[in-house]
C-alpha positions in Angstrom: -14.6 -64.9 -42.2 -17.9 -63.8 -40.1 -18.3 -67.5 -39.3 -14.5 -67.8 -37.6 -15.1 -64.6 -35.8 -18.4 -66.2 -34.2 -16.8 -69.2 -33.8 -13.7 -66.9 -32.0 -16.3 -65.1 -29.8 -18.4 -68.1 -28.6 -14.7 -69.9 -27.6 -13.7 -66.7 -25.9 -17.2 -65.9 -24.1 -17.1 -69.9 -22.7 -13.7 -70.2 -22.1 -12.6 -67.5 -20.1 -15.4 -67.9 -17.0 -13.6 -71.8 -17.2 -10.4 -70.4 -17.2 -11.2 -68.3 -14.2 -13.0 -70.5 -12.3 -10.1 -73.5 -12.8 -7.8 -70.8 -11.4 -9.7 -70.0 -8.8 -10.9 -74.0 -7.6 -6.5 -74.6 -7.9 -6.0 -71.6 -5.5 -9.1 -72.8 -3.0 -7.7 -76.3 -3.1 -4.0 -74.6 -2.2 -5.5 -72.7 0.3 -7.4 -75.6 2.0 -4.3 -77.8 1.9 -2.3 -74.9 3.7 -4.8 -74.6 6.8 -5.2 -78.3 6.8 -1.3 -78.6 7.8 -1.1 -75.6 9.6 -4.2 -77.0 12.1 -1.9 -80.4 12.0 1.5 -78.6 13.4 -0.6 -76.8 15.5 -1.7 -80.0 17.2 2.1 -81.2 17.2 1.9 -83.5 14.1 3.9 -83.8 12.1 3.7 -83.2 8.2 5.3 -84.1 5.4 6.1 -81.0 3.2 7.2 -83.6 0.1 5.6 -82.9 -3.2 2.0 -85.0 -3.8 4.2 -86.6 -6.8 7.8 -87.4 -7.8 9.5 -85.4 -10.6 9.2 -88.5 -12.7 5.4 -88.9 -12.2 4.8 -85.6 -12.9 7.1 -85.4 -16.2 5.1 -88.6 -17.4 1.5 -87.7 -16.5 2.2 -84.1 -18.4 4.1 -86.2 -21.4 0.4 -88.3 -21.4 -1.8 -85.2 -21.6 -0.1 -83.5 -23.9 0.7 -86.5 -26.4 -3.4 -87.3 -26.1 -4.4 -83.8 -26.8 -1.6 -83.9 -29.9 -3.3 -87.0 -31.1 -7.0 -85.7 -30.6 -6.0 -82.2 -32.5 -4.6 -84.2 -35.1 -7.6 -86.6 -35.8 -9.6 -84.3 -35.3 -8.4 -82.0 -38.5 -7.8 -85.0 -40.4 -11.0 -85.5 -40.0 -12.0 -82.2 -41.4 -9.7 -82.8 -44.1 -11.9 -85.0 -45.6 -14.3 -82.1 -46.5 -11.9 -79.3 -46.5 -8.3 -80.4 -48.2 -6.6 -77.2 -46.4 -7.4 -78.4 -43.0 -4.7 -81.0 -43.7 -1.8 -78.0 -42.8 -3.8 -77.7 -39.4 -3.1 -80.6 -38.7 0.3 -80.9 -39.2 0.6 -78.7 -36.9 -0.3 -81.5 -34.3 3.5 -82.5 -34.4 4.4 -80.0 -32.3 2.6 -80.8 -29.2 3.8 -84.5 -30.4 7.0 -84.1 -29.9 6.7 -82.1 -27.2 4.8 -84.5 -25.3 7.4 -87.7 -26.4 9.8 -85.3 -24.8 8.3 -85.4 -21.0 7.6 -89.3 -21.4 11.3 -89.4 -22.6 12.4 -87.2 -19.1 10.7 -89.1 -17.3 11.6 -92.6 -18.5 15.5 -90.9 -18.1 14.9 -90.1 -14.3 13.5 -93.5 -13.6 16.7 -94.8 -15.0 18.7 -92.5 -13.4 17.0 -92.8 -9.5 17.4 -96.9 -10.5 21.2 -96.0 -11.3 22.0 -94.3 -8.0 
């Protein structure tokens, strides 16, 4: 047990300045974006407010993420399965993200199809 809470402390002391700091470069690059079209209607251009990607792309580019960190959890406990036999429960546990993930490839394979349809 003293190893997991290391292992628990080391994840939390590295991962929460990342955590903070993506949250903070997201906002900046918000902010930046903002002023940069606020300067532009200032000048009289004018700006598209549409998204930076389509509901579809966005549906399949989260499905891809979260199928490849699925896949990558479950290797990588299958891996540890090989020393430790209860390691293969963990990683069972990859199906989740699976299917979640083969969900928002399915969305967005159904709005394709859909915007084709209309």
């Amino acid at each position: 047990m003293d190893n997991l809470t290391g292992l628990v402390a080391v994840s939390m002391l590295l991962g929460m300045p990342t955590a903070a700091f993506a949250m903070y470069t997201f906002y900046r690059v918000r902010k930046l974006r903002s002023e940069e079209r606020m300067a532009a209607m200032a000048r009289g251009i004018t700006v598209p407010m549409a998204p930076d990607l389509t509901e579809a792309a966005r549906s399949r580019r989260s499905g891809i993420v979260i199928v490849a960190g699925a896949i990558g959890y479950m290797i990588t406990f299958t891996l540890i399965a090989r020393v430790e036999p209860d390691a293969w429960i963990a990683a069972s546990f990859g199906a989740i993200p699976l299917t979640v993930g083969l969900g928002f490839l399915l969305d967005s394979a159904l709005i394709r199809r859909d915007l084709r349809a209309s």
